[in-house]
Backbone as JSON, one array per atom type, in Angstrom:
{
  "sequence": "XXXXXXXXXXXXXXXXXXXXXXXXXXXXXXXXXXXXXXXXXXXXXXXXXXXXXXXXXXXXXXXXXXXXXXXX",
  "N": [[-32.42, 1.94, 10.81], [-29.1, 1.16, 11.2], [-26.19, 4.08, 10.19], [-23.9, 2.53, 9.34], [-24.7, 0.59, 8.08], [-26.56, 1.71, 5.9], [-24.69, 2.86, 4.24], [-22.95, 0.61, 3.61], [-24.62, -0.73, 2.1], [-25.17, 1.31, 0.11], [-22.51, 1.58, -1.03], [-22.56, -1.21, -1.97], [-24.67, -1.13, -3.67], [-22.91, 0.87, -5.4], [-21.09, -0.46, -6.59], [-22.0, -2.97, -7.28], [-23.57, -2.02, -9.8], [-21.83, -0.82, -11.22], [-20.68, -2.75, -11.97], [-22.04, -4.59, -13.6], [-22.56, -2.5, -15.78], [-19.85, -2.65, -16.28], [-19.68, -5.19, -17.76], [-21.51, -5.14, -19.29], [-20.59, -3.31, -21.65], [-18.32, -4.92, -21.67], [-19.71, -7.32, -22.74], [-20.84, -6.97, -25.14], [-21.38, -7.29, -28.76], [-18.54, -6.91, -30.47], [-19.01, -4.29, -33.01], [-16.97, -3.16, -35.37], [-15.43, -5.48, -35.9], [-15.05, -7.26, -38.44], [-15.42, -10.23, -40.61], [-13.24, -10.7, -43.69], [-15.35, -11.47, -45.74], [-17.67, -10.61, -44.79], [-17.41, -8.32, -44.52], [-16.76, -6.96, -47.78], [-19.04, -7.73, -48.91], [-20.89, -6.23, -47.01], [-19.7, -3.75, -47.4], [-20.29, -3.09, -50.24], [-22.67, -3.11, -50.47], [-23.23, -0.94, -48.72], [-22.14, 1.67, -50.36], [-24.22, 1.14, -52.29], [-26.77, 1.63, -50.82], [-25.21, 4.52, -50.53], [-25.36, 5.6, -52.86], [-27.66, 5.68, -53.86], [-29.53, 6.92, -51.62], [-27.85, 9.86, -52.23], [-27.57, 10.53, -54.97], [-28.92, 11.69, -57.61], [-30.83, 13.56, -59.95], [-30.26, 13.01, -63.16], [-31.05, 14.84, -65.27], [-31.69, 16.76, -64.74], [-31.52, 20.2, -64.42], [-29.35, 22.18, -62.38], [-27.39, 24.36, -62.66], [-27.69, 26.96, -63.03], [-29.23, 27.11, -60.49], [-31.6, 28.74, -58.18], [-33.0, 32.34, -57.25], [-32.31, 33.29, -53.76], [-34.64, 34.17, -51.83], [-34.98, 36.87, -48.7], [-37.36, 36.13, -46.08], [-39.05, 38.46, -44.73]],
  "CA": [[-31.2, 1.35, 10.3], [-27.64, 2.19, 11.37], [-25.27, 4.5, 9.21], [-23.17, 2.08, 8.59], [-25.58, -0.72, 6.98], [-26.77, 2.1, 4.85], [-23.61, 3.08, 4.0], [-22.53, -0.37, 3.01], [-25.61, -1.02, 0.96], [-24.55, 2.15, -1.07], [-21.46, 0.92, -1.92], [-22.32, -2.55, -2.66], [-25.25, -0.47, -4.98], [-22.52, 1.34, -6.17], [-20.25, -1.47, -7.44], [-23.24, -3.82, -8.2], [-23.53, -1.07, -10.9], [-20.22, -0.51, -11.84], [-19.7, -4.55, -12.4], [-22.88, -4.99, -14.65], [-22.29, -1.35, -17.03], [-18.84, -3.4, -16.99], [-19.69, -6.26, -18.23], [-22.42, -4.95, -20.55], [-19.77, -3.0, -22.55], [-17.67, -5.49, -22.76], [-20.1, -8.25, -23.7], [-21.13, -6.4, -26.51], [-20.07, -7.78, -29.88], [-17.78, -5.79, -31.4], [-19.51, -3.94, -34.66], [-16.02, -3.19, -36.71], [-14.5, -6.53, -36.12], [-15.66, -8.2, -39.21], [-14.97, -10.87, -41.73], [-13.07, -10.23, -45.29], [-16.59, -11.82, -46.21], [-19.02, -9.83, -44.65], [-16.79, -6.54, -44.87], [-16.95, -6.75, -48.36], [-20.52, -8.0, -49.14], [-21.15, -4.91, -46.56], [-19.25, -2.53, -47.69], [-20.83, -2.63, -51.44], [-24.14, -2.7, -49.69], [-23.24, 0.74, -48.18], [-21.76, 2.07, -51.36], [-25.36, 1.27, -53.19], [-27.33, 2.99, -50.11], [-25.15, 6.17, -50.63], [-25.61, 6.21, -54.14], [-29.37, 5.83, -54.21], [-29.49, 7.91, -51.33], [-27.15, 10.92, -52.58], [-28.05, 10.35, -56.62], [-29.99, 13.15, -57.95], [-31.55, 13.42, -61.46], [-29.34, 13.9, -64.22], [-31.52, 15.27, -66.62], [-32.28, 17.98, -64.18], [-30.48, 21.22, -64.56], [-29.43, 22.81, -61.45], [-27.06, 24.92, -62.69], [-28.44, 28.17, -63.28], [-29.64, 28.21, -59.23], [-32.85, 29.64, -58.03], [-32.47, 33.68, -56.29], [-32.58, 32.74, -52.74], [-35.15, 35.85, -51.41], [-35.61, 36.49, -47.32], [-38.88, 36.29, -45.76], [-39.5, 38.96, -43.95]],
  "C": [[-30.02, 2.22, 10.72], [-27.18, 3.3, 10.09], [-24.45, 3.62, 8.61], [-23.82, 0.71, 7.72], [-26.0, 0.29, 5.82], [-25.52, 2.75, 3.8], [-22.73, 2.21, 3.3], [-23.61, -0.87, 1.95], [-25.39, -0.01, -0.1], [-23.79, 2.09, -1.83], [-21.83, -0.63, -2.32], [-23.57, -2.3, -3.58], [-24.44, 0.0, -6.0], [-21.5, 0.25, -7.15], [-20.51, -2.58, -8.05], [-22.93, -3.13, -9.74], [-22.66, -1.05, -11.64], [-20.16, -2.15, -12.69], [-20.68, -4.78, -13.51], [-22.79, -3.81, -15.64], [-21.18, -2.17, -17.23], [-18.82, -4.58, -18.16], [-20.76, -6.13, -19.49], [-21.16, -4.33, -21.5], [-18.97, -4.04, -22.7], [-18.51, -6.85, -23.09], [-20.82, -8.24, -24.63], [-20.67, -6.46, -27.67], [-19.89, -6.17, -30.57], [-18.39, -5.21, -33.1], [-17.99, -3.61, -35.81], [-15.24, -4.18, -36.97], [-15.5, -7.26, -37.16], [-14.83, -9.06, -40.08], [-14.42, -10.39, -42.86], [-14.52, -9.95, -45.78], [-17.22, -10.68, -46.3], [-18.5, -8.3, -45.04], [-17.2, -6.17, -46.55], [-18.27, -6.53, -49.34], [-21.12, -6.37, -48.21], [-21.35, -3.74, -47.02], [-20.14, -1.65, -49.33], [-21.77, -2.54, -50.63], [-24.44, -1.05, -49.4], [-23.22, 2.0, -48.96], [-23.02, 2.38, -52.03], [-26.38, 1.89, -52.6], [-26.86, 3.96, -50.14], [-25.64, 6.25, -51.8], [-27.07, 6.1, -54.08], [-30.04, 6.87, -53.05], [-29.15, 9.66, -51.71], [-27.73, 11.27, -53.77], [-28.83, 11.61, -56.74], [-29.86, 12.52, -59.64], [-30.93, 13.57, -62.33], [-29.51, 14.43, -65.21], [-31.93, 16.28, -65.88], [-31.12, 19.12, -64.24], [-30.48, 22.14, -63.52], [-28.1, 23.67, -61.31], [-27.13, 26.24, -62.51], [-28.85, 28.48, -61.35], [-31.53, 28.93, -59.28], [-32.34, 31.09, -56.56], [-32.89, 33.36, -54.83], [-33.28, 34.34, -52.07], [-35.35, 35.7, -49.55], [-36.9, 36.78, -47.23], [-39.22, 36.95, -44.32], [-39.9, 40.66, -43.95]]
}
């Protein structure tokens, strides 16, 4: 093969490329464009995974601390 057929197949690799990463980002739906609706129905959603996530015991007393010793 010449230089310049491989040379032109590189670039029309390279801008193949370029045009489909293009077009994948932008035909990607948008995740923060949302509805009042769904935003809100969401948003509590998120609210009740931190708290049941985060939550801790409240009858537990973790004031007091335990002496943190090294190991070694």
């Amino acid at each position: 093969m010449s230089p310049r057929i491989l040379i032109a197949l590189a670039v029309a690799g390279i801008v193949a490329f370029g045009a489909g990463m293009l077009i994948w980002v932008v035909a990607q739906p948008d995740a923060t464009t949302e509805t009042p609706a769904t935003a809100a129905s969401s948003g509590a959603a998120r609210q009740e995974h931190r708290e049941r996530f985060f939550g801790s015991d409240p009858d537990r007393d973790v004031r007091g601390g335990q002496e943190m010793k090294p190991r070694w």
